[in-house]
N, C-alpha and C positions, 0 to 999 in steps of 0.2 A: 473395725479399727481397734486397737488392742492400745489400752492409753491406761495413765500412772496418776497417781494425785501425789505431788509434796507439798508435805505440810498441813496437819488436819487442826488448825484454827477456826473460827467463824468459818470465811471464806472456803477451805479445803474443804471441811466438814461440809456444805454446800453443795459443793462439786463434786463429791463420793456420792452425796444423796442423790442429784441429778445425774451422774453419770450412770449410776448401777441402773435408772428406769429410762435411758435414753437410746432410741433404735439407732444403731449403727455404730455402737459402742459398746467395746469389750473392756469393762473397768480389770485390769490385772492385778495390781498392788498399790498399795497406799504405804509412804513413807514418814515417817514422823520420828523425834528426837523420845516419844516420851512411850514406852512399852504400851501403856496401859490406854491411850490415847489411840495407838495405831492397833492394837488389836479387836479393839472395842468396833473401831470404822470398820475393819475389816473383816467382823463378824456380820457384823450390822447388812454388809454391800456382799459379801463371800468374793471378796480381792483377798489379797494375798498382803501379812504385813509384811513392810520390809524395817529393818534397821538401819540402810543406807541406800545414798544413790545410786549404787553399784551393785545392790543386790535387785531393784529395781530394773536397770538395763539388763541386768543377765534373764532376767522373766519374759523378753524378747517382746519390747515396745514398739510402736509407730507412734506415740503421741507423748504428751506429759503437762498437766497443769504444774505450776507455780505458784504454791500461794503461803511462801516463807515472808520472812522479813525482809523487810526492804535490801539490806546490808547486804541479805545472801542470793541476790537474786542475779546479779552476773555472773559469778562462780559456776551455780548449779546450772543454770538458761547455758554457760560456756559446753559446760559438761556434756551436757544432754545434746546441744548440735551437734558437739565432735561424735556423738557417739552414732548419728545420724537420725536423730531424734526428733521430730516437730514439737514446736511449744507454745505453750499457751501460758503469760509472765501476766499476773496479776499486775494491778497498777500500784504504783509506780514501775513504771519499766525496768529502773533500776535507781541507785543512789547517786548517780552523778550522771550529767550528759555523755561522759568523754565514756563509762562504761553504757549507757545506751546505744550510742554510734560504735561501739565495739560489739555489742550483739547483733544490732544489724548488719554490719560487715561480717560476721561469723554466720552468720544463716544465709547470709546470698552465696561466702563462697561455698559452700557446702550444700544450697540449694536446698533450705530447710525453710517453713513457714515459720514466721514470728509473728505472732498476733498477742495484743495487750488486752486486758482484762478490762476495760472501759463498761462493765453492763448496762448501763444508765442509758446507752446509745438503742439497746433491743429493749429499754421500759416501753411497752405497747404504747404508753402515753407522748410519750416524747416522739414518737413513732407517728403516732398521730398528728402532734403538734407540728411535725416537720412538710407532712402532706401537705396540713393547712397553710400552711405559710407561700408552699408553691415555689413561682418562681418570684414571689412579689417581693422588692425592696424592704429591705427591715432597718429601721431607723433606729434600736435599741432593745435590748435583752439586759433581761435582770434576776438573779436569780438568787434564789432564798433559799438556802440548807443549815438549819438550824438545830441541835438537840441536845440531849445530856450528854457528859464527858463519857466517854466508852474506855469501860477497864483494858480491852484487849490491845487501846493504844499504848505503846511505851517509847518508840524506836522516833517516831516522828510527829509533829506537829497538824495541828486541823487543813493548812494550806497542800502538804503534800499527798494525808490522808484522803480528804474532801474535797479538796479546791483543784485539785488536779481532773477530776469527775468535772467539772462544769468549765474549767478551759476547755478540755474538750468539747463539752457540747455548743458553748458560745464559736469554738470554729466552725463544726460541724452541720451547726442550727443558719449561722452565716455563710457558709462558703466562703471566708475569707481569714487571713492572715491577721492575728493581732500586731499593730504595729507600733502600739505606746500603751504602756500601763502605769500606774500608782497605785500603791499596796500601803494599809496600816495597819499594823497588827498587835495586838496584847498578850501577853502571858501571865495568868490569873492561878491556875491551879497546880500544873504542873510541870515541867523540863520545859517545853516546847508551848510554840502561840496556841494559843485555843479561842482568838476572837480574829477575824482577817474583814476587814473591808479593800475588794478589790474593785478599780475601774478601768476600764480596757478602752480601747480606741480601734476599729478594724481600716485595713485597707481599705472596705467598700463604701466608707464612711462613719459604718453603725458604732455606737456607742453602747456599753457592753460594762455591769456590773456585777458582783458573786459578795451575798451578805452573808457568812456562815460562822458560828459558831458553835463550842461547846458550853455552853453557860445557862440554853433555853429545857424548860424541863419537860417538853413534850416535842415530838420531832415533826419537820416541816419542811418538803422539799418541792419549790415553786419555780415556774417560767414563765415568765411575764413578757411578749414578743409584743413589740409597737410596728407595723408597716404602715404605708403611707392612708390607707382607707382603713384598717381593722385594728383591735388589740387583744390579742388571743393569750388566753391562759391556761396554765398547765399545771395542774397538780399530781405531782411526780407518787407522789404516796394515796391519793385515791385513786388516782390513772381516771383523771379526766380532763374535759378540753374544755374550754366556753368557746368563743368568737362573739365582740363587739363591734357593731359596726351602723354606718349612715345614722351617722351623728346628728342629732339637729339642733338648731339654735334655741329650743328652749332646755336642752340639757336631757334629752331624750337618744333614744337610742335601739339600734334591736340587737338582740340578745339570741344565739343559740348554744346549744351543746351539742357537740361533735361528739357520735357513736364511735366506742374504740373498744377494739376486737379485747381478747384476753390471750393471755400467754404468759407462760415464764419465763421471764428475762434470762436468766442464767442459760438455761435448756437451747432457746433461741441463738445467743450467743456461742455457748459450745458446737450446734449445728453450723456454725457460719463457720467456726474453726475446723470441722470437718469439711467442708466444700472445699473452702483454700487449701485443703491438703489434698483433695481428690482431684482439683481444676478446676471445680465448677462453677469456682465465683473469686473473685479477689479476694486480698485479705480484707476482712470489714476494718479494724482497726490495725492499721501497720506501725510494724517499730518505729517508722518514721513520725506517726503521729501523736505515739508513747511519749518519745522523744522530746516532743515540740512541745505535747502538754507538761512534762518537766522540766522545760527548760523555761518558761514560762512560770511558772510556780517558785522556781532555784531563784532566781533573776526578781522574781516580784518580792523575796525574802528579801534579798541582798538590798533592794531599794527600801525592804522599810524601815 
């Protein structure tokens, strides 16, 4: 499958690494704004640089990551359908809902896969956490992403950046619909919030919060899942699991750790985006659910 990287920031840079050593993937060219940037990936992977989006489609794609600025990511995700292009749109899906639901209508009619960049959902850990949980009622998810302010942010805030990462997984982790939230937010350093206390309310009943800032000076990425008999936790960055459970009245408890396999999330992730393009498997994360985690995020600003 013969696929394209825009954009070699963090994220790009990422997906040129994992694309060039990932079976079933032909990396062809890497596009970026900055000469020295796209040649460099391009030596690194032996893609091809490009100067533009259009010098990239002429290199005769089947795929294309996304991993510009938020601002450009309906323009180019528009381009790359019409051109009959499958894509793969880092998250945030896009800068506003009304152009989200515009990408999604451009890839159904045209019959193209749209899959968002959510990788948090393929962390083996989370992956794990999700087995554990089952089909059991979950009364409450809470979840901690905390670290230093990241130069590479400029365009948006810790909520759209970070906080759109764990809407998702609080739906995903639930099977259910948020249906009331309240958001407070700070802005301490710089343009945009860099401190978000969110609390969620789901249809299934669970209660559902996201602590994250940029203000802590070591990073921290946790889930804390309550069901009716266990409380199972997830440490996103060492990728492990506990499970606590039969509780007893002197304040006692058993304690195990759930075994979780190893994998690269990213790697994982792109393989799901090749399935969806071949048939094999639905999309893992669809525009639709891009969507829903930005419109949730938009709306939780707008409230604080």
């Amino acid at each position: 499958m013969r696929i394209g990287v825009i954009g070699c920031g963090v994220m790009g840079r990422n997906h040129v690494r994992v694309l060039a050593d990932t079976k079933g993937f032909e990396l062809v060219g890497i596009v970026d704004h900055s000469v020295d940037v796209r040649e460099a990936a391009a030596k690194a992977s032996g893609a091809a640089a490009c100067a533009t989006v259009e010098e990239l489609i002429a290199l005769g794609i089947d795929a294309a990551v996304v991993a510009l600025p938020t601002s450009l990511h309906h323009d180019v995700g528009a381009q790359l359908i019409r051109a009959g292009i499958h894509v793969m749109m880092e998250k945030p899906i896009a800068r506003t809902v009304e152009e989200a639901h515009a990408l999604i209508a451009l890839a159904e009619a045209h019959d193209r896969r749209l899959m968002v960049g959510h990788v948090e959902r393929f962390n083996p850990a989370i992956e794990g956490l999700r087995q554990a949980i089952g089909d059991e009622e979950i009364l409450s998810v809470a979840v901690t992403r905390v670290g230093p302010f990241p130069p590479r942010i400029g365009d948006v805030g810790i909520v759209i950046d970070l906080g759109v990462h764990d809407i998702d997984l609080i739906r995903w982790l639930t099977r259910s619909e948020i249906v009331d939230h309240q958001t407070l937010v700070s802005r301490t350093i710089g343009e945009h919030e860099d401190i978000a206390f969110m609390q969620f309310r789901m249809a299934s009943g669970a209660l559902a919060s996201i602590n994250t800032n940029w203000l802590t000076p070591f990073k921290q990425r946790r889930i804390d899942v309550s069901t009716r008999g266990r409380f199972i936790s997830c440490d996103m960055l060492l990728r492990t699991v506990s499970e606590f459970s039969r509780y007893q009245p002197d304040g006692g408890y058993l304690h195990r750790s759930i075994g979780i396999g190893f994998h690269e999330p990213l790697k994982a992730e792109l393989q799901a985006f090749r399935a969806a393009i071949l048939g094999t498997a639905p999309v893992a994360v669809s525009g639709a659910d891009g969507a829903r985690a930005l419109e949730i995020a938009l709306t939780s600003l707008g409230d604080a």
